[in-house]
C-alpha positions as CSV (number, residue, x, y, z in Angstrom):
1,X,0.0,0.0,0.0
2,X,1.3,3.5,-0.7
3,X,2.6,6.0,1.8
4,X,-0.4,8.4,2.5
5,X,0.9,12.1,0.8
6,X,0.6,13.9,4.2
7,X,3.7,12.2,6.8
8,X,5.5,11.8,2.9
9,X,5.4,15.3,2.5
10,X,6.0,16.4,5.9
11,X,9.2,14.2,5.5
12,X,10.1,15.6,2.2
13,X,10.1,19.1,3.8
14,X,11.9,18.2,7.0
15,X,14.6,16.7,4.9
16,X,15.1,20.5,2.9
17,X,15.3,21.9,6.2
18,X,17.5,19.6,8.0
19,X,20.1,19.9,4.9
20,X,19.1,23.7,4.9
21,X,20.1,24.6,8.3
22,X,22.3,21.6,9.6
23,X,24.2,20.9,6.2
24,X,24.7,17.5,4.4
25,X,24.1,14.3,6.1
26,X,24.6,10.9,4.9
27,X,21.5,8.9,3.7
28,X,21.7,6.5,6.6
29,X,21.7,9.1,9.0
30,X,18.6,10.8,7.6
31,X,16.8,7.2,7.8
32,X,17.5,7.2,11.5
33,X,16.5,10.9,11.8
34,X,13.0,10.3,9.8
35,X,12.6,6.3,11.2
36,X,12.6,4.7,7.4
37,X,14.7,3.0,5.5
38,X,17.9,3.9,3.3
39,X,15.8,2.9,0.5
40,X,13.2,5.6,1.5
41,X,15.3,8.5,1.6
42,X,17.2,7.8,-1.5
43,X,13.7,7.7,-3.1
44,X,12.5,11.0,-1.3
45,X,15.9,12.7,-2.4
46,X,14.6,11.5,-6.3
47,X,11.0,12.9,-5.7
48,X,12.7,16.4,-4.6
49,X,15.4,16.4,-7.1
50,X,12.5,17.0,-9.6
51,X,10.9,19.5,-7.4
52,X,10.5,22.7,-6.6
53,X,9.0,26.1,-7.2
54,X,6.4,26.9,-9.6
55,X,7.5,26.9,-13.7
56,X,9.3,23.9,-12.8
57,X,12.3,24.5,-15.3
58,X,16.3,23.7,-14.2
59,X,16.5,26.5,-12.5
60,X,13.6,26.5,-10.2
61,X,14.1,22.9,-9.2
62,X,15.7,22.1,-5.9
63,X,19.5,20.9,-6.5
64,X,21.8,18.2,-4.9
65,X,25.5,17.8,-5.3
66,X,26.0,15.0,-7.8
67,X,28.7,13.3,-6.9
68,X,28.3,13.0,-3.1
69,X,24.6,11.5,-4.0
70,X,26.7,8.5,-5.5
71,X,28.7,8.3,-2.0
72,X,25.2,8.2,0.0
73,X,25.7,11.6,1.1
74,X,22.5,14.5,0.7
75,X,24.1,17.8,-0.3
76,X,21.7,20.5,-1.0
77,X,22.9,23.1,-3.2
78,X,19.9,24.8,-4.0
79,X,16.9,25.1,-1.6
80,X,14.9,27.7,-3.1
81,X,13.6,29.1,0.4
82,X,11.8,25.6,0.5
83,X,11.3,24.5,4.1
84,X,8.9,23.6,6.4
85,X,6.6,26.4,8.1
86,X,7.8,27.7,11.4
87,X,5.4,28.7,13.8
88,X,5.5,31.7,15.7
89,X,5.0,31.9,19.3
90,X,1.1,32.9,19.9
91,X,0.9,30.6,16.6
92,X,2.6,27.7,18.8
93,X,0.9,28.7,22.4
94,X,-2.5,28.9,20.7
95,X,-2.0,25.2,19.1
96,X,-0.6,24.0,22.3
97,X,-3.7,24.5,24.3
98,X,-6.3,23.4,21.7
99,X,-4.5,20.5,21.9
100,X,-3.6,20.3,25.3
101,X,-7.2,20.5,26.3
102,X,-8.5,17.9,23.5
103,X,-6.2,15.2,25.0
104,X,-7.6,16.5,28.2
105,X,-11.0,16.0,27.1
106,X,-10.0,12.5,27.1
107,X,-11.8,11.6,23.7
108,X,-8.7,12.4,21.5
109,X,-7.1,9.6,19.7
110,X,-3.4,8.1,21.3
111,X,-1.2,9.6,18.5
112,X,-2.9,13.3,19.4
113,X,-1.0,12.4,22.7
114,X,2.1,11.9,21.1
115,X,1.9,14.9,19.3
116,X,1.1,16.8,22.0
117,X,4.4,15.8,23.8
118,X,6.3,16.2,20.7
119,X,5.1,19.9,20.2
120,X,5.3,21.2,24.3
121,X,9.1,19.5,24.3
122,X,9.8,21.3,20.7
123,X,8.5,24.7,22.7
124,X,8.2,24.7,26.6
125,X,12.2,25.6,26.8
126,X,12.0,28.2,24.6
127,X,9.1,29.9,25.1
128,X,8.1,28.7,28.8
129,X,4.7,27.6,28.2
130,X,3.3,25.3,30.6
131,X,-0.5,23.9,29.1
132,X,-3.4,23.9,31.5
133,X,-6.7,21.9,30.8
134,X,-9.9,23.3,31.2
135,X,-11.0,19.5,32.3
136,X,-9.4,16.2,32.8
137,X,-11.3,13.0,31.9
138,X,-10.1,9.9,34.3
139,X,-8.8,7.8,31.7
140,X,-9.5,4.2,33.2
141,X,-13.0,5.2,32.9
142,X,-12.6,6.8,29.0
143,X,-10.5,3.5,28.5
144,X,-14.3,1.2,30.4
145,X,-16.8,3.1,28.2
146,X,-14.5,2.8,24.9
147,X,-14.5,-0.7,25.9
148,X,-18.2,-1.0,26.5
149,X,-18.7,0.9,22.9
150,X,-16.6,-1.5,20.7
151,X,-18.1,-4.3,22.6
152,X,-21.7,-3.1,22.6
153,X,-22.0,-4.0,25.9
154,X,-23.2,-1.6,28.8
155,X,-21.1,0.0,31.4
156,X,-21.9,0.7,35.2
157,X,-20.8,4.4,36.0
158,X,-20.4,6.6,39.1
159,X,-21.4,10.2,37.7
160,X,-21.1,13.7,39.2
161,X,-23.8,16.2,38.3
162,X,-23.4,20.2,38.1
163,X,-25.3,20.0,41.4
164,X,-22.3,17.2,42.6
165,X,-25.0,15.0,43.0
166,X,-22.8,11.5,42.8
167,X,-25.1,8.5,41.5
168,X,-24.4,5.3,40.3
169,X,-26.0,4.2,36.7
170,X,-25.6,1.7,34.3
171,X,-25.1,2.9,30.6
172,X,-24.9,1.7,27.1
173,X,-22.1,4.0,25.4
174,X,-22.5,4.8,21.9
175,X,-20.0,7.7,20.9
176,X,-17.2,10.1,22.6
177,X,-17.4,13.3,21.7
178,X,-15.5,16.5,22.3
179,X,-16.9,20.5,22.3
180,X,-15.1,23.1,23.2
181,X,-12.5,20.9,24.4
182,X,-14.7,19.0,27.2
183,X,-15.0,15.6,26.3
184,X,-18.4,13.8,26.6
185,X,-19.9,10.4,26.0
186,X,-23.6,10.0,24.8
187,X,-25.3,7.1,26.0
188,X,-28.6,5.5,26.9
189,X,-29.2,5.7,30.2
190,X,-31.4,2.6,31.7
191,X,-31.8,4.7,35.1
192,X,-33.4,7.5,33.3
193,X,-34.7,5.0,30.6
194,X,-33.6,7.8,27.9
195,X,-30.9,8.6,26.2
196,X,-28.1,11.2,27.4
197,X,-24.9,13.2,27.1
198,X,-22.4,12.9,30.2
199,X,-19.2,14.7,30.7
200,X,-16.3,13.2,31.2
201,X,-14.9,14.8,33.9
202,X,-17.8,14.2,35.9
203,X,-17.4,10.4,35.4
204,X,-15.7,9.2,38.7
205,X,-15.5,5.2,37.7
206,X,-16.5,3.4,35.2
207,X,-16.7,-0.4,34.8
208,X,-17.5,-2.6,31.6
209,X,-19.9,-5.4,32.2
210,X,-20.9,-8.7,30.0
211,X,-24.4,-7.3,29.4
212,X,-24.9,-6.7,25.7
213,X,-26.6,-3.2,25.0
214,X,-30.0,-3.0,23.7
215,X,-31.0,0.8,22.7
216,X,-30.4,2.1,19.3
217,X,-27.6,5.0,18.7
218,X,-29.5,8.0,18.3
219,X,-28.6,9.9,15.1
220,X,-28.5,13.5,15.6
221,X,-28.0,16.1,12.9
222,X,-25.0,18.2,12.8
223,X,-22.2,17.4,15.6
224,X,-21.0,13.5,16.4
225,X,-23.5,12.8,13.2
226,X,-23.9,9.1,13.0
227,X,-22.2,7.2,9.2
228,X,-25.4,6.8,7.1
229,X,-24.3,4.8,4.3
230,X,-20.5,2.9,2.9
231,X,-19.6,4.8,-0.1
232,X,-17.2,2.8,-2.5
233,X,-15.2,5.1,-4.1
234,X,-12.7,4.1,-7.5
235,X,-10.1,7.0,-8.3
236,X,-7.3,7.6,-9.9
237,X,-4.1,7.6,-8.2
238,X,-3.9,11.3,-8.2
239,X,-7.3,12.2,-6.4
240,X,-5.8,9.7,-3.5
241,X,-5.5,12.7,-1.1
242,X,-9.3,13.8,-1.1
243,X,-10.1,10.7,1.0
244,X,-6.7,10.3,3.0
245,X,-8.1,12.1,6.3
246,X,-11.4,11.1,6.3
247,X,-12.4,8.7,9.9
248,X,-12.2,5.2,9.1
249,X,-10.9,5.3,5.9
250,X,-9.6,2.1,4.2
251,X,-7.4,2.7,0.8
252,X,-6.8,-0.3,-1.8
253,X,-4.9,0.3,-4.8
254,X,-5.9,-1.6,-8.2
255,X,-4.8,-1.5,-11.6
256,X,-3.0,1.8,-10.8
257,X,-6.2,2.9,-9.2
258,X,-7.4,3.4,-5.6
259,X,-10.6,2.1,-4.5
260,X,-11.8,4.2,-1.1
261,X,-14.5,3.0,1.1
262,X,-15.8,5.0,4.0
263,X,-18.8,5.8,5.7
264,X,-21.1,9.1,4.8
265,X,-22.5,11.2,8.0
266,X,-22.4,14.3,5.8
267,X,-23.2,13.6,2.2
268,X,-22.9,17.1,1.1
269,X,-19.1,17.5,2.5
270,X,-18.3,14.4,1.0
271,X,-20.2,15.5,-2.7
272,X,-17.9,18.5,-2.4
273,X,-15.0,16.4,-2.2
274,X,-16.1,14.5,-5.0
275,X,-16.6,17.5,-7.5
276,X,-13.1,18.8,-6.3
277,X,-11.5,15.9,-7.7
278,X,-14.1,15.4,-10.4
279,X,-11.5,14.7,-13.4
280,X,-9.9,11.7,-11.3
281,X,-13.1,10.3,-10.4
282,X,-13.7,6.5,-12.3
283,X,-17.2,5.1,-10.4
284,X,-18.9,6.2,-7.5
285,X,-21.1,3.9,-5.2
286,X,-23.9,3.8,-3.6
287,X,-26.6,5.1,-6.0
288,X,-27.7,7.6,-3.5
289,X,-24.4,9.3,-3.2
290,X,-23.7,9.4,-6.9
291,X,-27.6,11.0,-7.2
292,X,-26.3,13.9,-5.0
293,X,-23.4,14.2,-6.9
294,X,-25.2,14.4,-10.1
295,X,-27.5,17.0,-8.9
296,X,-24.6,19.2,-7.3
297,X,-22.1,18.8,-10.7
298,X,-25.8,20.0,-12.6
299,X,-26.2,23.4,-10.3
300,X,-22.6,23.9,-10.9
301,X,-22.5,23.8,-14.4
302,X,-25.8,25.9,-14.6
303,X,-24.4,28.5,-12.5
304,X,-21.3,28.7,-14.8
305,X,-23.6,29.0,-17.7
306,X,-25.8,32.2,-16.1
């Protein structure tokens, strides 16, 4: 399977800067840097060889030195100004507590945690930022009711109210969800025999059980919208990125096509996708989604023709 374009590019841009600001560096020291193979960054120094700013003749290309290519050595010539984007520091204090308090939350997926430790180390010494959650989720309980939702089973929890109220009720989790930066699970809730929407934070324990859960996931329109359909999607190689971001994604290639499959909450976001990559597009699956997609390409072209 191909190497999704987004950590490939990032990689192709950290190498430029790293030979940009730190000098040459041997391929096999650049594999260790970026965790991939020799192979890889012999391949990525091909890719940028043949890139760079737009007109793409010699002389806007980026350049390496020839003969220490041979020798397994990266020596950039030519750069172009080409690097990765630097943030500055109300740029990097601002992204540091949206994501601080999204991890927080505890909803947020592991590798958010990762990054999140990777950006306050890249930051905290130099600019003395120290990132405070609004809430903090217990995460053995997140961990119970993540369990209890890919299990279907129900989960007994000891909840807090705004009027810290503590009771103990037994729930069938069906989605975590984050506003605002609080995290939140909605649920049925047998004890209230209706469904509802509990913080996080306010969730003391939690504890999966072997009872399967019985009530239907509510859909609800707009925020944590519920998939309503698999769409089957065959592109060509080149329209691969529309779909690379999108939750629970799986990407296939065949016959130097890729075949996407993904579940639709939001038809219209993902027609808009669609019409953005409309030249690559080869079939389009189910018949509802390709309806909508018919009817937005027709209002398009009638409103170029007005």
């Amino acid at each position: 399977m191909a190497e999704p374009a987004i950590p490939r590019l990032t990689r192709l841009l950290g190498i430029v800067t790293q030979l940009d600001e730190h000098g040459e560096a041997t391929f096999d020291d650049l594999a260790r840097h970026f965790r991939v193979s020799k192979e890889t960054i012999k391949e990525d120094i091909d890719t940028l060889w043949v890139s760079g700013l737009p007109g793409y003749g010699a002389i806007d290309l980026l350049d390496f030195d020839v003969g220490a290519y041979e020798e397994g050595i990266a020596r950039l010539v030519e750069s172009h100004g080409v690097r990765q984007v630097r943030l500055a520091p109300a740029e990097a204090v601002a992204l540091l507590g949206a994501l601080g308090s999204i991890v927080a939350s505890g909803v947020a997926p592991a590798a958010a945690e990762g990054a999140l430790e990777a950006l306050r180390e890249a930051v905290q010494e130099a600019l003395g930022v120290t990132v405070v959650a609004a809430s903090s989720a217990d995460q053995g309980a997140v961990q119970a009711l993540r369990e209890g939702i890919e299990a279907s089973r129900a989960v007994v929890v000891t909840y807090v109210d705004a009027q810290d109220r503590r009771t103990e009720r037994v729930i069938e989790p069906h989605r975590l969800v984050a506003l605002d930066g609080v995290g939140y699970v909605e649920c049925f809730c047998r004890r209230a025999d209706d469904y509802r929407t509990l913080r996080l934070d306010r969730i003391e324990r939690a504890e999966a059980t072997d009872e399967s859960a019985a009530a239907p996931r509510r859909t609800v329109e707009g925020f944590g919208l519920e998939s309503q359909y698999e769409a089957t999607i065959r592109i060509a190689f080149n329209g691969r990125w529309a779909f690379e971001d999108l939750p629970g994604v799986s990407l296939d290639e065949d016959s130097g096509e890729v075949v996407a499959r993904f579940g639709v909450a939001n038809p219209d976001v993902i027609v808009a996708r669609l019409l953005s990559i409309a030249p690559h597009l080869r079939s389009v699956e189910p018949a509802a989604l390709r309806h909508r997609l018919k009817e937005a390409a027709e209002a398009v072209l009638a409103a170029a023709s007005d």
